[in-house]
N, C-alpha and C positions, 0 to 999 in steps of 0.2 A: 405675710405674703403681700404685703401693699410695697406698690413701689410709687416711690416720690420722683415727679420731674425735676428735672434740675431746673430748667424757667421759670416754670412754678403755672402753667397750662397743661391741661390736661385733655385726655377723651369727654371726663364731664363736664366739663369747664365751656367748652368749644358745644355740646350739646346743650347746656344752660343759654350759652350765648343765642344760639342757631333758632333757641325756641321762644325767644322772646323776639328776635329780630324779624323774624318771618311774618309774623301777623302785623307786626309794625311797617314792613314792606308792603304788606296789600292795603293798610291803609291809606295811606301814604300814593299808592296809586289808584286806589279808588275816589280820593278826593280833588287828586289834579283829574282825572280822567283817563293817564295813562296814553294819551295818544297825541302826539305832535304833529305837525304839519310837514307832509313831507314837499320833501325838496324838489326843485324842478330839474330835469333830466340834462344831464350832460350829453349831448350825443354824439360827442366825440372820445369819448368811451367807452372800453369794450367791454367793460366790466359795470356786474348786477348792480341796479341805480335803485335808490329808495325815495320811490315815487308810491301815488296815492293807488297804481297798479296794484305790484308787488305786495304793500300792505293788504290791499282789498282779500288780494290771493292767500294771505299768510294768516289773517283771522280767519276765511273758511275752512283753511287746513286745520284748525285747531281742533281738539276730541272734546 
């Protein structure tokens, strides 16, 4: 009752990947720091700008 992909990827394949890459992802931003400098505000735009605001706001949302 096994069935074979034709690509030759799978459900575990994609879970093998997922679980190696993930921890490799948080290091990866633990050792840059993870946070860039944001940019200075356009204000001639109406739309949400990625300023040192916004950021400030979006790590206290965090759980």
């Amino acid at each position: 009752m096994t069935k074979k992909t034709e690509d030759g990827a799978s459900r575990r394949d994609f879970l093998k990947m997922a679980a190696t890459a993930a921890p490799a992802a948080a290091v990866v931003v633990a050792t840059t720091g993870g946070a860039a400098e944001a940019a200075e505000p356009d204000l001639s735009s109406d739309k949400m700008q990625d300023t040192a605001h916004t950021r400030a706001y979006f790590d206290s949302a965090r759980f």
